[in-house]
Residue frames as qw, qx, qy, qz and C-alpha x, y, z in Angstrom:
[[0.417, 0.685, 0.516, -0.302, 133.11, 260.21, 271.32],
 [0.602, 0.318, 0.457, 0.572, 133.43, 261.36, 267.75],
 [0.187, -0.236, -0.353, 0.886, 133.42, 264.61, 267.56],
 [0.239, -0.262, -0.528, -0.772, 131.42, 265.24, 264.15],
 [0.455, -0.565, -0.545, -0.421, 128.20, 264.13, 266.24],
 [0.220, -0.081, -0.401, 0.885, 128.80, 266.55, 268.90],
 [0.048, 0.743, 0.662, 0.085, 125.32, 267.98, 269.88],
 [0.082, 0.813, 0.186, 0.545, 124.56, 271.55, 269.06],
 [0.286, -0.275, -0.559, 0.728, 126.22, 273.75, 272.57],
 [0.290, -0.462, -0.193, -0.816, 122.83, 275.78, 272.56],
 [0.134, -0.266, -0.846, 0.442, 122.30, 274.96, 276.19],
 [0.404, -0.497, -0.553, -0.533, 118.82, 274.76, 277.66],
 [0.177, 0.155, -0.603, 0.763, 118.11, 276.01, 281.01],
 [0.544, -0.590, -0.329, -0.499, 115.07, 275.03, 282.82],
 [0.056, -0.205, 0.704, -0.678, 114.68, 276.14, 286.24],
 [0.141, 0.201, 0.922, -0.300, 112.71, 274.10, 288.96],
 [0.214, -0.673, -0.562, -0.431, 108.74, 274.35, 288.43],
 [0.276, -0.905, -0.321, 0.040, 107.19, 277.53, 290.00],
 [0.382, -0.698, 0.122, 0.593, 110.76, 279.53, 289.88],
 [0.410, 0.904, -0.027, -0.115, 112.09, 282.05, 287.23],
 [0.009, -0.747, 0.644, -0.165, 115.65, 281.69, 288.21],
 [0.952, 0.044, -0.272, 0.130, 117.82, 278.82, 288.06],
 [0.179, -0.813, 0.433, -0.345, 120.40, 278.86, 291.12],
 [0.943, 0.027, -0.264, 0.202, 123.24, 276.27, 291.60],
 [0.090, -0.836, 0.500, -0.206, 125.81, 276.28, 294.37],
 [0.987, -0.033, -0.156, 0.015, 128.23, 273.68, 295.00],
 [0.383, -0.823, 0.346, 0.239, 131.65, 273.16, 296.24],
 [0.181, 0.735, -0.594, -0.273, 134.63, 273.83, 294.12],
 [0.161, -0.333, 0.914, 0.166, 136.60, 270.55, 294.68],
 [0.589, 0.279, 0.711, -0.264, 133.11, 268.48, 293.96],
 [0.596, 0.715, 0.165, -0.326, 132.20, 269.99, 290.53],
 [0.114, -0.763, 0.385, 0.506, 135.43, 270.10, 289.36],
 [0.273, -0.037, 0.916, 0.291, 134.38, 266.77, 287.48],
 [0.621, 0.572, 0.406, -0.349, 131.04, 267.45, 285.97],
 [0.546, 0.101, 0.665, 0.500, 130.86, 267.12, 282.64],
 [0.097, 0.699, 0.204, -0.678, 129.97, 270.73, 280.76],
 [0.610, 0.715, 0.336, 0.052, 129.61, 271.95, 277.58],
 [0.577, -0.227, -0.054, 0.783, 133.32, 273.14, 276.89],
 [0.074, -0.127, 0.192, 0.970, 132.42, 276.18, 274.80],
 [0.011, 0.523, 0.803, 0.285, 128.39, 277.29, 274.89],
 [0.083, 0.051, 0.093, -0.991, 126.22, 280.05, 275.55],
 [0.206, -0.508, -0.813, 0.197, 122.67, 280.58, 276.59],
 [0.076, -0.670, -0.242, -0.697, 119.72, 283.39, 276.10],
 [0.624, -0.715, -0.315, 0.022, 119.68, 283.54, 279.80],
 [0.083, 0.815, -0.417, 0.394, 121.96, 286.09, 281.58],
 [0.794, -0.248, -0.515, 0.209, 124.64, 284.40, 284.12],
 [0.314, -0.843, 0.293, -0.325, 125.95, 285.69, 287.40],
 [0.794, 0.186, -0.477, 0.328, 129.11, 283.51, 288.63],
 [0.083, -0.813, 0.489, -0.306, 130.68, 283.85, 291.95],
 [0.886, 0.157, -0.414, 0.136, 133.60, 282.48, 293.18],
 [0.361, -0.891, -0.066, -0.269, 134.41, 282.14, 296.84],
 [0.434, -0.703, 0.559, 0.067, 137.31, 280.11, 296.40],
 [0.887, 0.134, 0.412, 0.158, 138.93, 278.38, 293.97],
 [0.052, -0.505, 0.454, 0.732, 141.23, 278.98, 291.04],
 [0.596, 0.390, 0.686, 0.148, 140.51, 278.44, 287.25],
 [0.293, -0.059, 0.508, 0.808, 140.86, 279.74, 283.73],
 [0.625, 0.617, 0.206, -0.432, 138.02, 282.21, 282.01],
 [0.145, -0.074, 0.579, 0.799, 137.37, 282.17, 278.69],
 [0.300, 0.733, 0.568, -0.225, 134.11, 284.19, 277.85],
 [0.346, 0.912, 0.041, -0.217, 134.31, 285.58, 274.40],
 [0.663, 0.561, -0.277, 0.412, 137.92, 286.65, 273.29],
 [0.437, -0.681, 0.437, -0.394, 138.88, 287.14, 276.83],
 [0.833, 0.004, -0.546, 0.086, 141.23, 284.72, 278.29],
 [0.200, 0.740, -0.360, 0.532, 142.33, 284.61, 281.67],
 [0.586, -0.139, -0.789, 0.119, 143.00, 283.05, 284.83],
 [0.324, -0.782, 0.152, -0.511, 141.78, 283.90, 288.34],
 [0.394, 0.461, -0.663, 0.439, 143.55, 283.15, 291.65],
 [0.035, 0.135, 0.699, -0.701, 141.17, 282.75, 294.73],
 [0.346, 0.531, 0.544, -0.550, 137.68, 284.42, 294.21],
 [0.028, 0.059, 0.319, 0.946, 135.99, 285.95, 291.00],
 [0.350, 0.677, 0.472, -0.444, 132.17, 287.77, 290.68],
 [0.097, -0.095, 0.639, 0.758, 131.45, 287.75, 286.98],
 [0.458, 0.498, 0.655, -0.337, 128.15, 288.49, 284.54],
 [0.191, -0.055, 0.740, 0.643, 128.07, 287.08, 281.70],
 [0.318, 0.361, -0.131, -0.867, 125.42, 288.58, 279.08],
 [0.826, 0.382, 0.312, -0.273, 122.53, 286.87, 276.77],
 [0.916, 0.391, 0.046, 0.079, 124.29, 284.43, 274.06],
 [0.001, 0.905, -0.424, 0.027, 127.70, 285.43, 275.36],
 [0.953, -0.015, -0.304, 0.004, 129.72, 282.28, 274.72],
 [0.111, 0.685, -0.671, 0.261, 131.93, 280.55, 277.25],
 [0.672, 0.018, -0.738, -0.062, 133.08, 277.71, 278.78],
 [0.745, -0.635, -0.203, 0.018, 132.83, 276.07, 282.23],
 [0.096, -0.868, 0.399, -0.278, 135.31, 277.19, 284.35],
 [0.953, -0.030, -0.288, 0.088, 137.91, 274.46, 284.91],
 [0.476, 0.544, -0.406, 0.559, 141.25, 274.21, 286.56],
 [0.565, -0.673, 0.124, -0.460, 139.75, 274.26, 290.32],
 [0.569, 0.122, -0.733, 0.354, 142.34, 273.07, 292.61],
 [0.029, -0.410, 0.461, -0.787, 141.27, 274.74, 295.60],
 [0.443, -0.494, -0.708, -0.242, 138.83, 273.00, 297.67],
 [0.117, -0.679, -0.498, 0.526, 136.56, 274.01, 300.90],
 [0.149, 0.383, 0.023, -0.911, 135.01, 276.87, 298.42],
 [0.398, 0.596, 0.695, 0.048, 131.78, 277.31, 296.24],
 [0.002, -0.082, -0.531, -0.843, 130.57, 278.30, 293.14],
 [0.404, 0.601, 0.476, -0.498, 126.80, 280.32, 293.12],
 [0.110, -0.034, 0.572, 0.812, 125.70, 280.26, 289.46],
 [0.299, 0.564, 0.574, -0.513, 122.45, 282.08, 288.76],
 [0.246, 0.076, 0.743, 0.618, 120.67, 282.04, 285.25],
 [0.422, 0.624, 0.595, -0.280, 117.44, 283.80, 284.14],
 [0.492, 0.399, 0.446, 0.633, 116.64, 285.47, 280.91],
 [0.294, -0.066, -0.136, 0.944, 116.31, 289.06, 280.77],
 [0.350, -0.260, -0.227, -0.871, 112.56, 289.54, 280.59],
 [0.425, -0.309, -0.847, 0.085, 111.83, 286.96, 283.58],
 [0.017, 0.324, 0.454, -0.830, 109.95, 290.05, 284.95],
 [0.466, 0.783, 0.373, -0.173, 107.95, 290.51, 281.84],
 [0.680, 0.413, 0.200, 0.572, 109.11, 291.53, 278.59],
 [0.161, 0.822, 0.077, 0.540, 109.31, 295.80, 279.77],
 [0.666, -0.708, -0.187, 0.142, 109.68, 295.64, 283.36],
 [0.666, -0.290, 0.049, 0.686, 113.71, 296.40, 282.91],
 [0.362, 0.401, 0.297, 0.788, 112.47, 299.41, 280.31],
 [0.296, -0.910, -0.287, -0.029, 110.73, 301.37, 283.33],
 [0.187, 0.848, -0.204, 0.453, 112.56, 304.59, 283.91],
 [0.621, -0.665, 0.353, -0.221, 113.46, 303.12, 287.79],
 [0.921, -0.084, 0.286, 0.250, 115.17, 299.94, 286.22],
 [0.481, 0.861, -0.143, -0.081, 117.41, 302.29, 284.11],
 [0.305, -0.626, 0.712, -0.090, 120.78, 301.18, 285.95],
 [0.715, 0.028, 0.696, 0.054, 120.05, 297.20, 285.55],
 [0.663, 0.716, 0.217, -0.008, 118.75, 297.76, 281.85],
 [0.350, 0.818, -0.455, 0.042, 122.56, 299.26, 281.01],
 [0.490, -0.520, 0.698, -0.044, 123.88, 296.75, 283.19],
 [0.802, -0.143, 0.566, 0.127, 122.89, 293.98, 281.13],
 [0.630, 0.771, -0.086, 0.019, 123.53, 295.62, 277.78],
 [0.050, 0.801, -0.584, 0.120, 127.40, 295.85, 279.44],
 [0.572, -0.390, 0.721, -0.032, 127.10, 292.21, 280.27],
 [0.886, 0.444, 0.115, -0.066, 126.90, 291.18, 276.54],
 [0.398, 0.788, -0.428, 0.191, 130.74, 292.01, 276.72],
 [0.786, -0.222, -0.535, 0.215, 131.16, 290.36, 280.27],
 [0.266, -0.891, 0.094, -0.357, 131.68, 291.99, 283.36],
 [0.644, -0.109, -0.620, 0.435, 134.62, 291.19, 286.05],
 [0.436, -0.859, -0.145, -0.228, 133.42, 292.62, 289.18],
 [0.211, 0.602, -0.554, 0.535, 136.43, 293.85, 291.91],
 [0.498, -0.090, -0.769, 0.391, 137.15, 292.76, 295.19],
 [0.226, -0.038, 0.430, -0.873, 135.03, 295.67, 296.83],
 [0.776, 0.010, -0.009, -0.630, 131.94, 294.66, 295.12],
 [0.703, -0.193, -0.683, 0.046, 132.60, 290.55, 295.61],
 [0.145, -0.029, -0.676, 0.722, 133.49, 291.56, 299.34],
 [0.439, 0.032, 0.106, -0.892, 129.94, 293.84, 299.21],
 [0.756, 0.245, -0.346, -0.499, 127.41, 291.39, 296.99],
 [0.348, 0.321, -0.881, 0.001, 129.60, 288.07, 297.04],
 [0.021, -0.045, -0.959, 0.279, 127.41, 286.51, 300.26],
 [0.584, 0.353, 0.224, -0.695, 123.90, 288.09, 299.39],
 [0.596, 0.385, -0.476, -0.519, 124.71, 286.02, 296.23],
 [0.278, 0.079, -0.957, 0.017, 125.34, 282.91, 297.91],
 [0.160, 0.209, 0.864, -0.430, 122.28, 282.83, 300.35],
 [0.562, 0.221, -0.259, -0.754, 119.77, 283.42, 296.99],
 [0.416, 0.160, -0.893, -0.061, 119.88, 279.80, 297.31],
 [0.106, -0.214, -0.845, 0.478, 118.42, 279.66, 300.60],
 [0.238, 0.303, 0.163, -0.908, 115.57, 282.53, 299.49],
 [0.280, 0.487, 0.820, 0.112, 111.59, 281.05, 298.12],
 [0.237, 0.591, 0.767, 0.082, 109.72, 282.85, 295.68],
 [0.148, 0.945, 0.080, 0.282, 108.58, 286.36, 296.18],
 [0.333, -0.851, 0.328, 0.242, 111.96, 287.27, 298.62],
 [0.604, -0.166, 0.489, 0.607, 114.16, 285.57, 296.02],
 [0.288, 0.914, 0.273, 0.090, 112.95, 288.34, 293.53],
 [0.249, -0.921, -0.270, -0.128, 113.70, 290.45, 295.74],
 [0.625, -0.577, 0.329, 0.410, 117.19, 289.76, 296.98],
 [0.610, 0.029, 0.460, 0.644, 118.38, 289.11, 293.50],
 [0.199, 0.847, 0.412, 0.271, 116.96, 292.49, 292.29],
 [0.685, -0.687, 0.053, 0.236, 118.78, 293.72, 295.57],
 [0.729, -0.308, 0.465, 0.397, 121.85, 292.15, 293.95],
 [0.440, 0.469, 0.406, 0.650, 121.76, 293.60, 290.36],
 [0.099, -0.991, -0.021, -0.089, 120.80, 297.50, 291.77],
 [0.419, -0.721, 0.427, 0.349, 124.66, 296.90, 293.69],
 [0.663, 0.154, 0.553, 0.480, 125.90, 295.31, 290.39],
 [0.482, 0.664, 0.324, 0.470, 124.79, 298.45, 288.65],
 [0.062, -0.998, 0.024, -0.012, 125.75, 300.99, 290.78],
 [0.698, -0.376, 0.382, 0.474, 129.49, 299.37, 291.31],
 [0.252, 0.936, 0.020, -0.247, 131.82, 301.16, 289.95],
 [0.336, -0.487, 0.805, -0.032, 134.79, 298.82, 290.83],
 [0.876, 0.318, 0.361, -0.032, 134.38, 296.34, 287.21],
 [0.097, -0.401, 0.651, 0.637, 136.46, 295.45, 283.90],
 [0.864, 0.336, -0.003, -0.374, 134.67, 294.88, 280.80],
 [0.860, -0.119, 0.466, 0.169, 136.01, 291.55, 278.87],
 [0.480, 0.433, 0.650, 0.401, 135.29, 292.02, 275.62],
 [0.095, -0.583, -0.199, 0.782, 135.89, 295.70, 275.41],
 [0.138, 0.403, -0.452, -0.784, 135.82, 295.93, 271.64],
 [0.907, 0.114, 0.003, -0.405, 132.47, 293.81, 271.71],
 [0.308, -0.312, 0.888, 0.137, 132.33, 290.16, 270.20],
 [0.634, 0.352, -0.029, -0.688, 130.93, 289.43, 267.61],
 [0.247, -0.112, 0.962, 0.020, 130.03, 285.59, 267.61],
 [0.557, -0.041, -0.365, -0.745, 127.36, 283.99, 265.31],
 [0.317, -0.103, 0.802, -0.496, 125.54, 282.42, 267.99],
 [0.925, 0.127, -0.141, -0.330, 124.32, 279.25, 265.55],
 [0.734, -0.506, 0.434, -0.130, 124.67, 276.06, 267.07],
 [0.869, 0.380, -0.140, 0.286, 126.52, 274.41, 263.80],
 [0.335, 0.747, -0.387, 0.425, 129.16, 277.47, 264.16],
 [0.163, -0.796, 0.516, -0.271, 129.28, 277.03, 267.71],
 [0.991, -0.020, 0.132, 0.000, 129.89, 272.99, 267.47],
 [0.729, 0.615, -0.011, 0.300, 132.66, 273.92, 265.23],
 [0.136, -0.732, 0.425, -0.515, 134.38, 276.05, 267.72],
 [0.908, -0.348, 0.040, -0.231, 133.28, 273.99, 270.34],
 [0.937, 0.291, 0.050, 0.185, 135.87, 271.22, 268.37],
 [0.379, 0.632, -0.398, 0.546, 139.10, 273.99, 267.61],
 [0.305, -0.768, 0.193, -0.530, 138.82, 275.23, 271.34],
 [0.887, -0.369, 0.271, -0.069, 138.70, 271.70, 273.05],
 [0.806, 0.361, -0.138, 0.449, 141.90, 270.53, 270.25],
 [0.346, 0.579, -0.402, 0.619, 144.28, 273.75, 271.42],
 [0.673, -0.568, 0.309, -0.360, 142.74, 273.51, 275.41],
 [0.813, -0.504, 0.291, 0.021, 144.50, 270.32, 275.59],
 [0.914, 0.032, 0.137, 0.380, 147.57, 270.12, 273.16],
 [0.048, 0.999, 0.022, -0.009, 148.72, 273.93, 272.99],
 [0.624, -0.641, 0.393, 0.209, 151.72, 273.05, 274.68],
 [0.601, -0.054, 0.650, 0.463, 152.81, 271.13, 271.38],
 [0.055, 0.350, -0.145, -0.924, 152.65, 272.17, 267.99],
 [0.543, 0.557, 0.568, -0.270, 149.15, 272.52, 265.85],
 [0.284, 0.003, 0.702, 0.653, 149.03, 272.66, 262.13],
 [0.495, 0.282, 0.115, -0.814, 146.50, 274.26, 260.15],
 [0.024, 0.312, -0.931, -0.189, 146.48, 271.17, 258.97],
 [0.269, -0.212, -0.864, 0.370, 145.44, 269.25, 261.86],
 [0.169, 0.365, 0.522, -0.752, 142.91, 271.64, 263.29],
 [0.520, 0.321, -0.281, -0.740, 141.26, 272.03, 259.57],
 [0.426, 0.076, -0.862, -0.265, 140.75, 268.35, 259.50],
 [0.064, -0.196, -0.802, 0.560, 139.38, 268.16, 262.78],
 [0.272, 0.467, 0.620, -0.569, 136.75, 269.84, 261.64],
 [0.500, 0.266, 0.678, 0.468, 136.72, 268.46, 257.59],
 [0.348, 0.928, 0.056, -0.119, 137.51, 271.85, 256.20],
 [0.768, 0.303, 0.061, 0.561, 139.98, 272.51, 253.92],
 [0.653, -0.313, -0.173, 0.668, 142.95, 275.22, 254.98],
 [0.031, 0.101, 0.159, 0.982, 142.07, 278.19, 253.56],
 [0.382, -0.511, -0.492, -0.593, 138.34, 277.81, 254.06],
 [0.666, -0.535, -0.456, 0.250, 139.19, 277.25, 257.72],
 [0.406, -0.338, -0.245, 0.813, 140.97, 280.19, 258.15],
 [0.186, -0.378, -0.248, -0.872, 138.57, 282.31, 256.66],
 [0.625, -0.603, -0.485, -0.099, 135.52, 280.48, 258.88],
 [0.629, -0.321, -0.486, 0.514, 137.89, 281.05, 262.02],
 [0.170, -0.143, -0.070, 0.973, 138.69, 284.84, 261.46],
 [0.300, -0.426, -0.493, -0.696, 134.99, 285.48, 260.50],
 [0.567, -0.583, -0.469, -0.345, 133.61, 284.11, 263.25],
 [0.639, -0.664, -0.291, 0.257, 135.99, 284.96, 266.32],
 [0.094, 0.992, 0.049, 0.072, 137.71, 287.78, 264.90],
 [0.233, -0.818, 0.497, 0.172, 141.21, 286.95, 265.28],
 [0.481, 0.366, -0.778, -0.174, 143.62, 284.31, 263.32],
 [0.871, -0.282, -0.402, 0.004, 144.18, 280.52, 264.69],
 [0.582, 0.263, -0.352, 0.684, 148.15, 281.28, 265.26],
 [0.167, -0.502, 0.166, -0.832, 146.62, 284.12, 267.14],
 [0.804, -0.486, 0.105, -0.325, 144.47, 282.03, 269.65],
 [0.905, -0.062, -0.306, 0.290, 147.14, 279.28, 270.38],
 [0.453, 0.236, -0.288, 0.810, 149.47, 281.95, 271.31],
 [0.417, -0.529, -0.130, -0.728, 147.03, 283.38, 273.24],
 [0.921, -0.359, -0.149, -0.019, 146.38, 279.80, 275.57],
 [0.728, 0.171, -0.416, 0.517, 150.18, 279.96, 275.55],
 [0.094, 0.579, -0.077, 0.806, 150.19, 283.41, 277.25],
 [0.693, -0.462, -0.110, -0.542, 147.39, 282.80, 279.18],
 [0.937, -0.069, -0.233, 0.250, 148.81, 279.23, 280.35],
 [0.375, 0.510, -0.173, 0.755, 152.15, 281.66, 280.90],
 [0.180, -0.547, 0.127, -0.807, 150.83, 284.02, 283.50],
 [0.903, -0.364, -0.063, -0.218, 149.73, 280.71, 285.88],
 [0.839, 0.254, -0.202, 0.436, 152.94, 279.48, 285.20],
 [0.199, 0.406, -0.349, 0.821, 154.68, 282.73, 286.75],
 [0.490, -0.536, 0.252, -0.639, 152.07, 283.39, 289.51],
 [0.862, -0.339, 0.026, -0.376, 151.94, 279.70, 290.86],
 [0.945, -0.109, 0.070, 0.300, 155.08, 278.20, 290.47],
 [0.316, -0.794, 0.349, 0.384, 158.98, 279.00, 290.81],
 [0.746, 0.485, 0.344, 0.300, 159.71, 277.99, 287.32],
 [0.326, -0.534, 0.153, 0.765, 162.16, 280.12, 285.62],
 [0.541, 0.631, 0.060, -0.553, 161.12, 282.54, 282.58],
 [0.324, 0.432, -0.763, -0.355, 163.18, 280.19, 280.26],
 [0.192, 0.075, 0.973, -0.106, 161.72, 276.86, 281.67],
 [0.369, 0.457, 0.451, -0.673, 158.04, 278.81, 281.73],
 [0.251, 0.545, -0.437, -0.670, 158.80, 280.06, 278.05],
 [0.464, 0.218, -0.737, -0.441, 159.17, 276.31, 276.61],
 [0.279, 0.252, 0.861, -0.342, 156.86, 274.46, 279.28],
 [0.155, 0.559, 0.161, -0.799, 154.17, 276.78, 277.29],
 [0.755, 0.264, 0.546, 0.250, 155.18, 275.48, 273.69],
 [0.308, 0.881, -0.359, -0.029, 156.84, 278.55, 272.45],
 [0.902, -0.071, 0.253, 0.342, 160.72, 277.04, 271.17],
 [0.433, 0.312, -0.118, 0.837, 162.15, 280.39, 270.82],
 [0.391, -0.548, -0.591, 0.445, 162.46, 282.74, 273.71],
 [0.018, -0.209, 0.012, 0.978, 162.69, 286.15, 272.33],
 [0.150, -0.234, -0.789, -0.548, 159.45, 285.16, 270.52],
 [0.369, -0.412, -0.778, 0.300, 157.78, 284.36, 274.05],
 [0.313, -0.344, -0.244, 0.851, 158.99, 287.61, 275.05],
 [0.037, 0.170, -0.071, -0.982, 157.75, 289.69, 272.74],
 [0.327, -0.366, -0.790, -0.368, 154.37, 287.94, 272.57],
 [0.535, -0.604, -0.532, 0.255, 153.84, 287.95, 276.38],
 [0.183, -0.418, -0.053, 0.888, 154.74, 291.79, 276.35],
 [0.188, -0.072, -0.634, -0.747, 151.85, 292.03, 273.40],
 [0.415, -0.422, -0.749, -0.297, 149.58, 290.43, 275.08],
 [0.561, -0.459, -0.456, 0.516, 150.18, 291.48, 278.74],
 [0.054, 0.966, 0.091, 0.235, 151.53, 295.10, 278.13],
 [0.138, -0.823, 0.545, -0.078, 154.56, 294.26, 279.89],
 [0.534, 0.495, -0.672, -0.138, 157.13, 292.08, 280.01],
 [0.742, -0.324, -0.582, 0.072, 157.37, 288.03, 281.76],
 [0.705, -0.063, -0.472, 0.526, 159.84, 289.36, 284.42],
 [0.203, -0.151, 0.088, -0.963, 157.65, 292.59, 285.41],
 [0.675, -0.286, -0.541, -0.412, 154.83, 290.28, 285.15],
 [0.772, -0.208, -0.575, 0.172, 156.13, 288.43, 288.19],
 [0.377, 0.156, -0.232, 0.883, 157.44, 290.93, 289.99],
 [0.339, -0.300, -0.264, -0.851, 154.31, 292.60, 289.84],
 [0.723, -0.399, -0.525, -0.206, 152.02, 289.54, 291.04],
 [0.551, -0.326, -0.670, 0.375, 153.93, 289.33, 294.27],
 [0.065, 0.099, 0.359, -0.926, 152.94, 293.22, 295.44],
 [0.304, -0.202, -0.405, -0.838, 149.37, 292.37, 294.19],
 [0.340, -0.031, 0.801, -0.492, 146.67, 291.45, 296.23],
 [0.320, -0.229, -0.801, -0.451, 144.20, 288.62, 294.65]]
């Protein structure tokens, strides 16, 4: 498909007739083919758990991968992509969508909803929820699926009160994100994101990526650092990192194989990238992962 006539990723979300809430569960290994919007975002708040499976966020400037389970909630117009990379199978995904006044436009500004009403202001950064609260929450969220009308309110009201009182979260996007959430810009992204997702490994020109989306090289790196706040050079090394840290937790690869599997082609480079990003270094990294519990 060409890309230029890529439709707008302003996704539309209509839940069933007679329900407020749009709730989708399926199993890992099944979805792993659907066909998503790689990089979009939606006025509707999401709730995400995973009860098994592995795959790569990327919600905002946050990149990262998860290993088994994750409980996430993602904020109005917070872009990200589907969650790919699911190798695991015999596990589901619960994804629940409504918009933040599907109670009425004040309901969340009563003095009793004060807790939810900061919750989602903290989920316009993204939330990762811990393993106490997915252990707590994680199966009340899967059987919202099985709950009609006035008790699915109720449960999923339930389910944001423990979402706000948990204390056991990371924000994503700690220093905000500031994305102009128009569908041209985010087509345009859309286009850079889906080029370095599959050719990182090798090497990208500002060339190449400024043609891909028929801007000339300086106007593309201005557009790019306007509108996700960091260079290009900076995201690619970023996927590398990111792409890195799977590499060390899932396989016996050695940090010099890892280094140029990755598309870095000097290793002290790697190093002191993946000790930039990370906070420490590849061979602490690993070290680490095996006393950790996912």
């Amino acid at each position: 498909m060409n890309n230029t006539k890529r439709k707008p990723t302003l996704e539309k979300i209509s839940p069933e007739f007679g329900s407020s809430i749009l709730i989708r569960k399926h199993n890992v290994d099944a979805y792993a083919g659907e066909v998503k919007p790689f990089w979009h975002f939606h006025p509707e708040i999401e709730l995400v758990y995973v009860n098994k499976g592995k795959g790569k966020r990327h919600i905002g400037n946050h990149l990262s991968y998860f290993n088994n389970s994750q409980l996430l909630l993602i904020g109005s117009n917070l872009p990200h992509n589907g969650f790919t990379d699911r190798l695991t199978v015999n596990g589901s995904e619960t994804i629940v969508q409504f918009r933040p006044e599907f109670l009425g436009e004040y309901f969340f500004n009563i003095p009793e909803m004060e807790g939810i009403n900061n919750l989602f202001e903290r989920a316009k950064s993204g939330i990762l929820f811990g393993v106490k609260t997915k252990k707590k929450i994680g199966k009340k969220i899967e059987k919202l699926s099985e709950k009609e009308g006035f008790k699915k309110i109720l449960v999923l009201l339930e389910i944001l009160h423990g979402l706000a009182k948990s204390e056991d979260y990371t924000i994503l996007n700690a220093d905000g994100y500031a994305f102009e959430t128009e569908p041209q810009d985010s087509a345009k992204i859309d286009i850079v994101f889906k080029h370095v997702n599959q050719n990182f490994q090798e090497h990208i020109s500002l060339e190449e990526i400024a043609d891909k989306v028929s801007m000339t090289v300086p106007a593309f790196c201005r557009y790019f650092k306007k509108v996700t706040g960091k260079t290009f050079t900076k995201l690619v090394n970023e996927y590398r990192v990111v792409h890195a840290t799977k590499l060390l937790s899932e396989s016996q690869m050695s940090i010099t194989d890892v280094c140029y599997e990755c598309g870095f082609n000097n290793f002290s480079h790697f190093n002191k990238l993946f000790k930039e990003f990370t906070g420490k270094s590849a061979s602490k990294y690993r070290s680490e992962l095996k006393l950790m519990v996912q």
